[in-house]
N, C-alpha and C positions, 0 to 999 in steps of 0.2 A: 202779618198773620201767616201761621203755616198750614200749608194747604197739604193733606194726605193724599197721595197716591189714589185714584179709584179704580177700580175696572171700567172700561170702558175708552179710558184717557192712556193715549200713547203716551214711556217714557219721553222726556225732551230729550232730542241729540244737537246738544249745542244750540245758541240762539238762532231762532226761526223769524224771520222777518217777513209779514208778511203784503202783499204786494199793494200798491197803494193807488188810488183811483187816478184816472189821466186826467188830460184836460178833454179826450175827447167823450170819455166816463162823464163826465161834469156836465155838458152838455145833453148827452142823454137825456140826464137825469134833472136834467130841468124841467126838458121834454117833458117827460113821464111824468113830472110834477102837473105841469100844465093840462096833460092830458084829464089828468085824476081829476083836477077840480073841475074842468065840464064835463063829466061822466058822476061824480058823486053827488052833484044837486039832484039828479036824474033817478038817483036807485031809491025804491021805496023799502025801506027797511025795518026789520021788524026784530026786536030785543027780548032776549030770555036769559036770565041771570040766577041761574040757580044753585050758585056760589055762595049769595049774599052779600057781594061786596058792595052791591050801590046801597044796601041798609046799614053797613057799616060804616059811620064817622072817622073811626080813628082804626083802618084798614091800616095794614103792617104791608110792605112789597111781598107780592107772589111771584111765582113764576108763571107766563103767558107759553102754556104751548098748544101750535098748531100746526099740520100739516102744510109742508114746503109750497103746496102747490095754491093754499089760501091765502098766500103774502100779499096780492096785489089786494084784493078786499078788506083786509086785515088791515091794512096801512090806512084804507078810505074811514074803517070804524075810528080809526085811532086819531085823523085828522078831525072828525065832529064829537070825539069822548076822549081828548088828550090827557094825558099821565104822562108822569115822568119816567119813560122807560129807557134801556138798552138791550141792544139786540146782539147775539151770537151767529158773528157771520164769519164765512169760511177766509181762510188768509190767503186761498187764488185768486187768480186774476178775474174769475165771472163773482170772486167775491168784493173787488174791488168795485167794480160798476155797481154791485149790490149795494155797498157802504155808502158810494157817494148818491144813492138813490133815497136811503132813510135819511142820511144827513139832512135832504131836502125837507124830510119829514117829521126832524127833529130830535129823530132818534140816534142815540149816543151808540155807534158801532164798536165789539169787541170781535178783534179779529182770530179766529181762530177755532179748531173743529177736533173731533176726538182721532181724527189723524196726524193734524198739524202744529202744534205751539197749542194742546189738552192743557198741561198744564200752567202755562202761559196764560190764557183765556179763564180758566177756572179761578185762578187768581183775581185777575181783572175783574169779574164782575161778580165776586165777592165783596171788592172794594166797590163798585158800585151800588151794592145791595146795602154797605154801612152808608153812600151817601145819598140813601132813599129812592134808588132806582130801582124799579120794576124793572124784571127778565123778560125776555122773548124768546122764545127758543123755536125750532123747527127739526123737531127729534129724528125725522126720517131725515136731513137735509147733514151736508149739500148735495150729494149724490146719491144718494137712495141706499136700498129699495127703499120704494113708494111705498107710504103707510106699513113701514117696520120702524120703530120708538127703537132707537139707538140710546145705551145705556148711560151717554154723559149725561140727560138731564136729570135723571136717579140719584147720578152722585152727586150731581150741584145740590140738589134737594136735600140731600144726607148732609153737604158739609155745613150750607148755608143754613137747614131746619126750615125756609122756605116751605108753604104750601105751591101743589103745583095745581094749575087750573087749565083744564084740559078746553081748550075754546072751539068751537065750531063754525066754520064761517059757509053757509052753502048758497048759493047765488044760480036763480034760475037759470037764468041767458046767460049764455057766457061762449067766448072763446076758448079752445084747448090748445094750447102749442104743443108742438111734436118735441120734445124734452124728454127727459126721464120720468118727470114728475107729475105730465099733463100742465102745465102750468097754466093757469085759470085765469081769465082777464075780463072781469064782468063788462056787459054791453048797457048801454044805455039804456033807463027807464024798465030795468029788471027787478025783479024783486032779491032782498037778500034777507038771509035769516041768519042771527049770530046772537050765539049760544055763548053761555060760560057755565060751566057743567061741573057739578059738584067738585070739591077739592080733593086732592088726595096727597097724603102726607107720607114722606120716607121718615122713621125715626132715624136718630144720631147713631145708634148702633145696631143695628138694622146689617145680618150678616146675609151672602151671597143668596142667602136662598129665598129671601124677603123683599134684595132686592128687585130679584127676578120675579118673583111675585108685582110688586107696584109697578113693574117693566110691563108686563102682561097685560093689567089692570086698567094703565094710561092705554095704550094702545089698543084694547077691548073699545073703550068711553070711545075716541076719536072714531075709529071704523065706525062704530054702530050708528053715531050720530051725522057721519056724513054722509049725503051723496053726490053722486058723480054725474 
């Protein structure tokens, strides 16, 4: 499949490889496996789907986006409401720990970001999306800014025809790491509220200024609906 150029997605300069988790990545991320399952029987949580997809039988793959810093909650919803998804995760080295941390999760990693191996990745899970895998995307991510929608997920949306579902994860209690991102690490026996907030759809020829419109759009939904 040929994949067009989008804005957003750096040319490739030669092949990017990108960096692969350690062994001492591995263990981490068992860690944190372990962690998550006595910390998620704990959270009481409370579901809003106003999407439509759990009415849907015969759901086609979306695109999952949320803000970088609701990954850790996002992954606890994803272990008690599993789908077959893949995620877009950076091809550095804090992207590798990242990879070998979903892997635990189940989730099928595509590495790469609209700085590093764009369109590399855009490829990739195009080809995912023909072999019925659900997206994840984290449009402000890897590096921020915090809560600014970075325009690769517009254009997966354009190539693929993909609906994108803008998700919400907010969690009472929680810890904030000092990151770029606040990164969120709910506490035990917290409440969580997670949303799936109507869809919204890029057409196939949909030129710069419509992108930037649905760019605007995503990024409206996610602010409004979260808090911090």
């Amino acid at each position: 499949m040929n994949v067009p150029r989008q804005p957003g997605l750096a040319p490739a300069k030669g092949a990017v490889f990108p960096h692969q988790p350690t062994p001492s990545h591995r263990i981490i991320a068992w860690a944190v496996f372990v962690v998550e399952k006595l910390v998620t029987g704990s959270l009481r949580c409370r579901w809003s789907d106003r999407s439509g997809l759990a009415e849907s039988r015969h759901a086609q793959p979306v695109i999952f986006c949320l803000w970088h810093n609701r990954l850790a909650s996002a992954m606890m919803m994803h272990r008690r409401h599993p789908v077959k998804v893949a995620a877009l995760v950076s091809a550095s080295k804090d992207g590798a720990l990242l990879a070998a941390v979903l892997g635990r999760f189940r989730v099928e990693p595509v590495r790469g970001s609209t700085s590093r191996r764009g369109p590399q990745a855009l490829l990739e899970l195009t080809t995912r999306v023909g072999q019925g895998y659900n997206i994840v995307i984290t449009p402000d991510g890897p590096k921020g800014p915090r809560y600014v929608v970075q325009p690769g997920v517009i254009a997966l949306a354009q190539v693929t025809g993909l609906a994108i579902i803008p998700v919400t994860s907010n969690v009472q209690r929680k810890l904030c790491l000092k990151s770029w991102d606040s990164f969120q690490i709910p506490l035990p026996f917290s409440r969580c509220d997670l949303v799936f907030n109507e869809p919204i759809r890029v057409p196939r020829e949909a030129d710069e200024v419509e992108r930037e419109q649905r760019r605007r759009e995503l990024e409206s939904v996610l602010r409004q609906s979260s808090t911090d």
